[in-house]
N, C-alpha and C positions, 0 to 999 in steps of 0.2 A: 472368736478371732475377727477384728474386724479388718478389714482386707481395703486397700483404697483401690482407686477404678485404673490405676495403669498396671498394679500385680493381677487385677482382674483379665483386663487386656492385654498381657501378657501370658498370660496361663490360656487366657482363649485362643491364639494365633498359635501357641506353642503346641494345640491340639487339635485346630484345623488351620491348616498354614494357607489354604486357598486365596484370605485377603489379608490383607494389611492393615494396622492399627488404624489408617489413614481409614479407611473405609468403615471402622467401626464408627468411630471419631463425627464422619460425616452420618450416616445415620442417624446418630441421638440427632446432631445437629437440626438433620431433616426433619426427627419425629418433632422436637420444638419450633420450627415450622409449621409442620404441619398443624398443632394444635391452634399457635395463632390463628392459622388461615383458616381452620373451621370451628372457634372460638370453642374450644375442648382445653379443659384443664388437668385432665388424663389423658383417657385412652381415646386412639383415633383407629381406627379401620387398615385390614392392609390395604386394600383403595385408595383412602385417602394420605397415607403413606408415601406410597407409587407416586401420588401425583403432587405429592408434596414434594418430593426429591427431585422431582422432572424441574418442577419450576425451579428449586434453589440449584438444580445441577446446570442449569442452563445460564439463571445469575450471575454463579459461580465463577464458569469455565468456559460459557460461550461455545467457540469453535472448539475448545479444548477437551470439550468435555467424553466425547469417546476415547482419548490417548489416557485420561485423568483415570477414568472404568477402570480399561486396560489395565494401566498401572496398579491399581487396587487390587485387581483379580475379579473383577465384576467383568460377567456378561450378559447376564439377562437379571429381567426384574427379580427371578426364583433367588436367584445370588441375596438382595436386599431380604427377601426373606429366610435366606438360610442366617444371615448376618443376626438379623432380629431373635429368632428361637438360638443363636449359638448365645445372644445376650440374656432371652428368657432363662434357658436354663442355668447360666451362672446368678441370676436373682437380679440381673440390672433393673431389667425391665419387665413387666408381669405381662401375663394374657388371658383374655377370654375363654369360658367354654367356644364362643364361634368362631377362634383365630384358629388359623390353620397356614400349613404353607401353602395348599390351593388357591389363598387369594392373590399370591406373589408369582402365579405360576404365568409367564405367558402375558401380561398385561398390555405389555406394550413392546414394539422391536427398538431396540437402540440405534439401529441407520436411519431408520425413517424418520423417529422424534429429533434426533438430537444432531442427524446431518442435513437430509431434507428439508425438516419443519424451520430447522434454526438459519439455515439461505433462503429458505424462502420468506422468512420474516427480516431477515435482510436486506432482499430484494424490497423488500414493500418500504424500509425505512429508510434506505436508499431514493427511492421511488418520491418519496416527499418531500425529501431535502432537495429535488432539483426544480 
């Protein structure tokens, strides 16, 4: 049976309801990201994952980008990684002997990166322009 990726993504949500298609959606997004940015033609790291999504979540959404989470059902980086293995095991995307959700655990806080970090890089481009 070959199965296209929205009965996939439907069958996933419909068995963990925590995020939204939206959230799966962004993920791959991220992971092809991510390989650009660390010129990988496969498999990237959950690391470089994490920091791939920071950058395109920030891109993306800006100031929006914690209300964007929220809405998803995202609240920590472990979320990104439960997202990733709910996709391993339906066969989207594979994984290493060394993946684990330990690397998703705890990376980074979502106040600090994406309210803090993103006014204060505001502040500074603010700061230029006058």
């Amino acid at each position: 049976m070959n199965r296209n990726f929205d009965d996939i993504l439907e069958e996933i949500c419909e068995k963990d309801t925590r995020y939204t298609e939206d959230a799966y959606e962004f993920v791959l997004d991220a992971l092809s990201f991510a390989q650009k940015k660390y010129k990988r033609t496969k498999h990237v790291t959950g690391k470089e994952l994490l920091e791939g999504t920071k950058v395109l979540l920030m891109d993306r959404f800006g100031p929006m980008t914690l209300t964007v989470l929220k809405h998803w059902g995202i609240n920590s980086t472990e979320d990104f990684g439960n997202i990733v293995f709910n996709l391993v095991e339906q066969k989207v995307l594979s994984k290493t002997e060394d993946d684990s959700i330990e690397s998703f655990r705890n990376a980074y806080d979502f106040d600090i990166v994406f309210d803090k970090v993103y006014r204060r890089r505001m502040d500074q481009k603010i700061s230029r322009m006058r």
